[in-house]
N, C-alpha and C positions, 0 to 999 in steps of 0.2 A: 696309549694316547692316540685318539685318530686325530690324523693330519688331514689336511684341504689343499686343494691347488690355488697359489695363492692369482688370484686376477684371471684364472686360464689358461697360466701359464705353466713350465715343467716343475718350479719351484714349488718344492713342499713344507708345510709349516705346521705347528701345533693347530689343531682347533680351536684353544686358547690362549691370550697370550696376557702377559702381566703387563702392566701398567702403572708406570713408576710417576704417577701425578704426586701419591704422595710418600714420597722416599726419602723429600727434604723431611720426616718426622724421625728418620734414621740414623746414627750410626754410619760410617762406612765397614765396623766390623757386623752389624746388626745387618747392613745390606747386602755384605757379601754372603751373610749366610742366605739370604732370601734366594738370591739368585743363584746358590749351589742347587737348595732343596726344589725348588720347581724345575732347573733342569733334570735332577733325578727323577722328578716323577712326567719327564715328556715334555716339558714346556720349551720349546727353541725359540720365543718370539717376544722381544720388550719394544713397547710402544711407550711413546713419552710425547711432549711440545717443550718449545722453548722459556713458553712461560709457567710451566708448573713448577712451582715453590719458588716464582722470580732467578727461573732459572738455575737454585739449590740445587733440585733435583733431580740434574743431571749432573751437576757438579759430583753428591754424594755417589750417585753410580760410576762416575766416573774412577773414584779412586774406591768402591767398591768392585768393580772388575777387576780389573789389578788386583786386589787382595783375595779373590773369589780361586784363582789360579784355572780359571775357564780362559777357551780358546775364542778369537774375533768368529770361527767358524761356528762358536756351540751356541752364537744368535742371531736371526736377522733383528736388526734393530732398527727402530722406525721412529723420526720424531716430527713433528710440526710446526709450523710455521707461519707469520701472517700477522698477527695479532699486537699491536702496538701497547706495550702496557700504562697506565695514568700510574708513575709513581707517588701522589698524593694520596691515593687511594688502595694500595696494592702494597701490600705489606707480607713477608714469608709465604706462609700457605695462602692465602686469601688473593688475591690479584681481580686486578678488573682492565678491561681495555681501556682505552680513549680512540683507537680509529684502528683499522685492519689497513693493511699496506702491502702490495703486491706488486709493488715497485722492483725493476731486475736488482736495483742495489739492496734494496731491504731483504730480500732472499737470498740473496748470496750471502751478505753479513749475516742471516739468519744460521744460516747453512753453519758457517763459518764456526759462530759463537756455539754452536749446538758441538760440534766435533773436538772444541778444544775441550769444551767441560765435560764430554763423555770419555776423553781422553781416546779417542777412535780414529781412523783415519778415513770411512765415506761410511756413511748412511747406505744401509740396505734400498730402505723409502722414504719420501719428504712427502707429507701432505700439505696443502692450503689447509689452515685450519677452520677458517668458516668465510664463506664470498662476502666480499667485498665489491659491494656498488660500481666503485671504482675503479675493477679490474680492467687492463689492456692485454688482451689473451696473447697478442704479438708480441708483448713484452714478457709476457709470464713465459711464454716459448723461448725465447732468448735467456732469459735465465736458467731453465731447465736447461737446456743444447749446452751453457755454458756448464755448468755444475757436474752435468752428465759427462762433458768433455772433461772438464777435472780429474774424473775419478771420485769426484765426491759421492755423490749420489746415484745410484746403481737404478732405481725404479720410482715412478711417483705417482702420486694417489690426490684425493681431496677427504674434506670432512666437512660434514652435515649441509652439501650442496643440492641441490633439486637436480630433476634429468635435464631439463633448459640449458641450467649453467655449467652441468657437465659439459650436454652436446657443444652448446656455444665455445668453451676451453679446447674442447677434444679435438676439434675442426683447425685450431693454430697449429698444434700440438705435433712435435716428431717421435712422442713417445706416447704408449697408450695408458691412459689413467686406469691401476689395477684396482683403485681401493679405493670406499667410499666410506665413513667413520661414521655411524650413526645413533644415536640414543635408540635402543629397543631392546622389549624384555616381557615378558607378564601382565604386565601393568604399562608397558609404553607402545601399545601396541597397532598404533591408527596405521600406519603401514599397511596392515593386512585387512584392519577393521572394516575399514571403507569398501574395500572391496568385495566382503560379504555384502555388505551394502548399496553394493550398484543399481540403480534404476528403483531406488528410492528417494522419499526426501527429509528423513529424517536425521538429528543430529551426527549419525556414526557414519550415514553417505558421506559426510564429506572429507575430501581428501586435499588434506592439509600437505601432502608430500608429494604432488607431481608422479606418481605411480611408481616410486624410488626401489622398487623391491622389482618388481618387472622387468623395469628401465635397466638395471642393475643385473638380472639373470641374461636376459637380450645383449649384453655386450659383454658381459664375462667379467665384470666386477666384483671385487668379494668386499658382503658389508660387512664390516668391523665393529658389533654391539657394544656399545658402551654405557656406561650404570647402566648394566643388564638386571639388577636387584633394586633399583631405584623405581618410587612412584611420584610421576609430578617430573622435575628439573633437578633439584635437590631439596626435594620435601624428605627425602626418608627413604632406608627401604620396607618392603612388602612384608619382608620373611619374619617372621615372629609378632609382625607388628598387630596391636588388638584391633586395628581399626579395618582388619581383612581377616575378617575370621570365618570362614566359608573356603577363601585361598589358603589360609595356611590348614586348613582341615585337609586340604585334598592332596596340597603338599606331603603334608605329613602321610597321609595314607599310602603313594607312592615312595614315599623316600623310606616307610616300613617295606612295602614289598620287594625294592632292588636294594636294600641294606643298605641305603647312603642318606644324607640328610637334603633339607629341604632346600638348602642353595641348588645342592647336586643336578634336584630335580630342574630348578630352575635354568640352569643352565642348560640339562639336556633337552628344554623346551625348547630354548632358542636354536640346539644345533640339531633337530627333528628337520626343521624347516628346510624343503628341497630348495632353497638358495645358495649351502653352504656358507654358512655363513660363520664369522668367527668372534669369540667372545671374547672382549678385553677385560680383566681382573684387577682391581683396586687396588685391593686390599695391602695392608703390607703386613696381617695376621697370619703367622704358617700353618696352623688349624684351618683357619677359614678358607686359605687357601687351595688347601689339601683337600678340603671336603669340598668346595666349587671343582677342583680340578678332575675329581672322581665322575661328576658328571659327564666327561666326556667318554662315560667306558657305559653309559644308559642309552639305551633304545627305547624311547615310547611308544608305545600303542599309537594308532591314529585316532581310537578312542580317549585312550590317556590323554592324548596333547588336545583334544577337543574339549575335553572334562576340567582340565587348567584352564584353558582360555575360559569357559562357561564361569569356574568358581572366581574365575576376576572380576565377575560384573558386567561379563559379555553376552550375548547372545545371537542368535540366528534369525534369520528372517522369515 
C-alpha cells in the first residue's frame, strides 16, 4: 500500500481510504468484516460525515469496531460536519440539507454526536463539510481551539471549499487546514482541465474552481478524491458503462497490461497526479474494494495517464 503524508505533515496514511457513507446498508457483523479485510490489505483511514445514512452510519461502525477486534491506533478516522439536515425530506440513505451551520455550538454538538455513535473517544480530523455563506471564521476558530482543547479532535480540514474560502478560514485559524475533500476522477476533471486551457476562450478555459489543485500543492493540503468513479454528481459511474466506450476500451487495455481491473486503473490515475493526493472508496463491496485497492500498487506511464484523460473526451490544445 503506498501511503502520503497527510497535509505535510509527519503523519502517514493509506493512499486510500474507505468511506463509510454507505455502511448504514450493513450489518454490524457484515461491517466489521469490511473493516478487518481493508486493513489487511493497507487501508488505515475511514472517512465518514455526520449526515451519512442520517447518521446510521456511523452508528453501524460504531458497534462494528468493537466487533472487528481492531485497535483506535489501526485508524485515523475522519468525519464531517456542517450540514443541517431537512427531516421531511431525508430519509435512511437519501438525506438532503435545509441550511449549513458553522455556528461554534453546531460543531461542537456535531463533534459530540459523531463520537458517541462511532463509539470513539476524538476524531483523528473534522472537516467543514461544504461553506457556508454564513460562516464567522472567528467563531469557527473558537470552536476548533475549544474541541482541540478537548481532546476531541486531533487535526481539521474542509471539504469542497474554493482557495478564497480556505485563505479567508485559515487567516482566523490556530491550527492549519490539512485536507481539502473534493469530487475528482477521470471523468470529474475541470481541476486540471482548465488549466491546459489557459490563455484560451473556449468552454474547458474555464475554471470553475479557484485553481484548488495549485492552491492546494502551495500550502501543503492533501485533496481527498471523492466518487473518484463517478461521471456528473451522481449520474453513474464511468467504469463499465456503454455510454464511454473509448474509456473503458483503454481502461481495459491498461488494467490487461498491469493484471488488475479497470477501477485499479482508475484509481492509479488519480494517485499518478504530483498533488498526492488521496482516494476516498465507497463502496461497501469486498471485491470492488480489493480491486480499487490494488491500484495503489500501479505506476502510470506519463503516457498512459495522458492516454485516459484523452479517452474521456479530453483533449489538448
Amino acid at each position: 500500500m503506498k501511503n502520503i503524508k497527510l497535509g505535510g505533515t509527519a503523519n502517514q496514511v493509506s493512499s486510500v481510504a474507505l468511506g463509510i457513507m454507505r455502511m448504514v446498508r450493513l450489518n454490524s457483523d457484515a461491517a466489521a468484516n469490511i473493516l478487518a479485510n481493508v486493513h489487511d490489505q493497507g487501508v488505515n483511514f475511514i472517512d465518514s460525515a455526520d449526515i451519512y445514512g442520517n447518521g446510521q452510519s456511523e452508528t453501524v461502525f460504531g458497534e462494528a469496531f468493537k466487533k472487528s477486534g481492531l485497535k483506535r491506533d489501526d485508524f485515523w478516522i475522519q468525519s464531517k460536519g456542517g450540514i443541517v439536515l431537512d427531516p421531511e425530506k431525508s430519509s435512511g440513505e437519501l438525506v438532503f440539507g435545509q441550511r449549513y451551520d458553522f455556528s461554534k455550538q453546531h460543531l461542537i454538538d456535531a463533534v459530540d454526536g459523531i463520537l458517541q455513535r462511532m463509539q470513539i473517544d476524538y476524531l483523528d480530523s473534522f472537516l467543514l463539510h461544504r461553506p457556508d455563506a454564513l460562516m464567522e471564521p472567528a467563531e469557527i476558530a473558537d470552536a476548533f481551539d475549544t474541541l482541540q482543547a478537548a481532546g476531541k479532535v486531533r487535526y481539521f480540514g474542509v471539504s469542497n471549499f474554493n482557495p478564497m474560502q480556505t485563505a479567508m478560514l485559515q487567516a482566523e485559524l490556530n491550527q492549519k487546514l490539512l485536507i481539502n475533500q473534493l469530487q475528482f476522477g477521470v471523468m470529474h476533471n475541470g481541476p486540471i482541465q482548465f488549466g491546459f486551457h489557459t490563455n484560451m476562450q473556449d468552454n474547458a478555459s474555464l475554471d470553475h474552481d479557484g485553481q484548488i489543485i495549485e492552491y492546494s500543492r502551495l500550502h501543503h493540503m492533501t485533496i481527498q478524491a471523492w466518487s473518484p468513479y463517478q461521471y456528473g454528481m451522481f449520474a453513474g459511474t464511468f467504469v463499465d458503462n456503454p455510454k464511454f466506450p473509448e474509456l473503458n476500451a483503454k481502461l481495459q487495455t491498461l488494467a490487461d497490461k498491469y493484471q488488475v481491473t479497470k477501477n485499479a486503473i482508475a484509481t492509479a490515475w488519480i494517485l499518478r497526479h504530483p498533488a498526492q493526493m488521496q482516494v476516498i472508496l465507497g463502496s461497501m463491496n469486498p471485491q470492488h474494494l480489493q480491486e480499487s485497492i490494488a491500484g495503489t500498487d500501479v505506476t502510470l506511464t506519463k503516457q498512459e495517464w495522458y492516454d485516459v484523460y484523452f479517452a474521456a473526451g479530453n483533449d489538448l490544445p
